[in-house]
C-alpha positions in Angstrom: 0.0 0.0 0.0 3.0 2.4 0.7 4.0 2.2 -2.5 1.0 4.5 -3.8 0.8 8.6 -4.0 -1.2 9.7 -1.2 -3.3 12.8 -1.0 -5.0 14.0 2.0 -8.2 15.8 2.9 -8.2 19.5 2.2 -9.6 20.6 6.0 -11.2 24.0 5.6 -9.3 27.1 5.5 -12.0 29.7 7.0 -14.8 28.9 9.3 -18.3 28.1 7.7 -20.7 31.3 7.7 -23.4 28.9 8.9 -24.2 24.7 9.2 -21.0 22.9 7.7 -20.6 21.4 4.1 -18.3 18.4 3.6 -17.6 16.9 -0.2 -16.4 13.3 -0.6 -14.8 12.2 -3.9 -13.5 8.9 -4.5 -10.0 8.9 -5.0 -6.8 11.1 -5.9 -6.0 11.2 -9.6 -2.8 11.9 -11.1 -2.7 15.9 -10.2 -4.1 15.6 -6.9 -1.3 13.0 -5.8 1.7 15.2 -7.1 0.1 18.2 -5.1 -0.8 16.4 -2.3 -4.7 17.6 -1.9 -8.1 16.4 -3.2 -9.4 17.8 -6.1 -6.7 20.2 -7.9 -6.9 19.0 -11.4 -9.9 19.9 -13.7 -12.3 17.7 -11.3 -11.2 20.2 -9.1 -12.0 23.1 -11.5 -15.1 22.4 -11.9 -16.2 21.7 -9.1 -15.1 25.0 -7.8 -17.0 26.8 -10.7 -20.3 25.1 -9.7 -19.7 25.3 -5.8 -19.3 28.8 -6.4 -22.7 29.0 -8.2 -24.3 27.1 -5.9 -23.3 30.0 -3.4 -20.6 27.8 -1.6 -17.2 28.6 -0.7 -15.0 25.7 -1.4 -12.5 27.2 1.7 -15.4 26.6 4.2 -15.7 22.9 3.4 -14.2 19.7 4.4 -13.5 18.2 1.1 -12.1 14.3 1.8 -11.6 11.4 -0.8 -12.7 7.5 0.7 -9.3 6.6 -0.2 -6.5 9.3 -0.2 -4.3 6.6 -2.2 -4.5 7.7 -5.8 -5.0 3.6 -7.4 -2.9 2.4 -10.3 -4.4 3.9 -13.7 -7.3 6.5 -11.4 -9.3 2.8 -11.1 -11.1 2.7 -7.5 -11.5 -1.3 -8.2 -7.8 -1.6 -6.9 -9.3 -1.1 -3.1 -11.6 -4.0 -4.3 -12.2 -7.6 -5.0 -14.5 -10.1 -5.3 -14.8 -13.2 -2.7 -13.0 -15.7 -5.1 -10.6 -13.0 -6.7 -9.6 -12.3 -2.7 -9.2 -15.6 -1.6 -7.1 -16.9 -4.9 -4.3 -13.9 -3.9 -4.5 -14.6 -0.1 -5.7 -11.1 0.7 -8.4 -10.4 3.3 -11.8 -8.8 2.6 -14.1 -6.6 4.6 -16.7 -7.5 5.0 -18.1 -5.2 7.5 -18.6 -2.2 4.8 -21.0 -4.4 2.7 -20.4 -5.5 -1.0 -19.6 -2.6 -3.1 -21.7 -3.1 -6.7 -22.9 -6.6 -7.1 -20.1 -8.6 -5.9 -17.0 -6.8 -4.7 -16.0 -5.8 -0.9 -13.5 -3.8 0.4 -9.8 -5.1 0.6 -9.0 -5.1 4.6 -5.7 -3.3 4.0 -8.0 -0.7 2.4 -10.6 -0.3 5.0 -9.0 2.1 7.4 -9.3 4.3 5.0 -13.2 4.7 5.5 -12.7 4.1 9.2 -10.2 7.2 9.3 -13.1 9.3 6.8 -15.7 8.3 9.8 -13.3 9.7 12.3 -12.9 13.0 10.6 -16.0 13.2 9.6 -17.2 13.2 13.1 -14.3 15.9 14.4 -15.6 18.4 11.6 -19.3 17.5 12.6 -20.8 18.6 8.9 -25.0 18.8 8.3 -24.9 18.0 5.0 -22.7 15.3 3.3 -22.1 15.8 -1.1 -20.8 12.2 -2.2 -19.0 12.9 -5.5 -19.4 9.4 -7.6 -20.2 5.6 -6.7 -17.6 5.0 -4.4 -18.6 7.8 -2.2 -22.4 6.9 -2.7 -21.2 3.4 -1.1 -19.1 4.4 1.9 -21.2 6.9 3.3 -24.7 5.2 3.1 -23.8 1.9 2.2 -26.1 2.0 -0.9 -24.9 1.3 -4.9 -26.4 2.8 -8.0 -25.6 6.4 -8.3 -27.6 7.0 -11.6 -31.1 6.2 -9.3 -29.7 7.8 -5.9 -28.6 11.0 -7.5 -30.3 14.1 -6.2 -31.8 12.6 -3.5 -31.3 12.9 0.3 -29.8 9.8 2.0 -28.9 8.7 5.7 -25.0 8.8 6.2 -24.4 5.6 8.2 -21.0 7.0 9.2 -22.5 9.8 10.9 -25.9 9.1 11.8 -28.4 12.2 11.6 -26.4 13.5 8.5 -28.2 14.1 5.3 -25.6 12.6 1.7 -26.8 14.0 -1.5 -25.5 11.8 -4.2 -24.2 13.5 -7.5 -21.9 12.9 -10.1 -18.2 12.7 -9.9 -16.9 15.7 -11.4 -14.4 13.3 -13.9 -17.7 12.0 -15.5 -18.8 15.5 -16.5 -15.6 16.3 -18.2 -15.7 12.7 -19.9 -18.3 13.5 -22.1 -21.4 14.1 -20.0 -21.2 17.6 -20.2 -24.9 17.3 -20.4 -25.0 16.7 -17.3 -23.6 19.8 -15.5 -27.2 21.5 -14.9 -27.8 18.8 -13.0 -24.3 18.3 -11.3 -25.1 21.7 -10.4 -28.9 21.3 -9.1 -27.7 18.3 -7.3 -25.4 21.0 -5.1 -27.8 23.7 -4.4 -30.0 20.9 -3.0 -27.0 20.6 -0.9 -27.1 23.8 0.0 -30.7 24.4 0.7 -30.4 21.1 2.9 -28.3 23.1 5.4 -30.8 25.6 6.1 -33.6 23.2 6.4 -33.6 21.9 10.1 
């Protein structure tokens, strides 16, 4: 595992005007891992543009990957595998996290990871969770299939009482979905307006 880039969160650089915001990505990609912090490449851009609009200050959030490993060739399957694929390299799954898509789990050298998101996630005490991508979708709420959960308002099982609003990972916009940025964007601002709404 050592042999990896690493990136760490990006912990919030001014206080948060009001209820907190956190944003949870999936993984570092190539830029992110050579400058150390999450989303600094044109995920990042982007993102930054539509926080913006969404009347959000990136500075005032916690913004956190699952895994702050950037995985060989940007694929989050690396952290990954499948009962049999597990068991035929001699590496441990766990299973704790529930099965990620149909049939994968968690690698155990891996899962610290989400134990050490939970942590920090509960030191920065946010309202409103944005999971950025699949990955995210799946370690906060346990739940797969971010094409139905996007734009809705799920319970975060790491931090019970906190609202995750599923959207798109940044990456896929910029892979040819641009299509999708209204959305990407609408999916924030009901970010947003979830912070105001207890």
């Amino acid at each position: 595992m050592t042999d990896l880039l690493f990136a760490d969160y990006q912990q919030p650089s001014k206080p948060a005007a009001g209820p907190r915001l956190a944003i949870v990505g999936e993984a570092p990609g190539a830029e992110e891992a050579r400058q150390g912090k999450p989303f600094v490449g044109r995920s990042g851009q982007l993102l930054d543009e539509n926080l913006r609009a969404a009347g959000v200050e990136r500075a005032e959030c916690l913004v956190a990957n699952v895994f702050r490993y950037q995985p060989p060739g940007n694929k989050v399957g690396h952290f990954f595998a499948s009962r049999t694929r597990a068991k035929k390299e001699g590496r441990a799954i766990d299973e704790r996290w529930g099965p990620f898509g149909t049939s994968d789990w968690v690698l155990a050298e891996f899962s610290g990871e989400i134990e050490h998101l939970q942590r920090t996630l509960e030191a920065y005490a946010p309202r409103v969770i944005v999971a950025l991508g699949r990955t995210p979708l799946w370690a906060l709420t346990g739940q797969n299939g971010i094409m139905q959960l996007r734009g809705t308002v799920q319970p975060c099982r790491l931090l019970p009482g906190v609202d995750v609003v599923p959207t798109f990972h940044p990456s896929y916009i910029l892979r040819g979905q641009l299509a999708e940025q209204p959305t990407f964007l609408a999916d924030l601002k009901l970010a947003v307006s979830q912070l105001d709404s207890r």
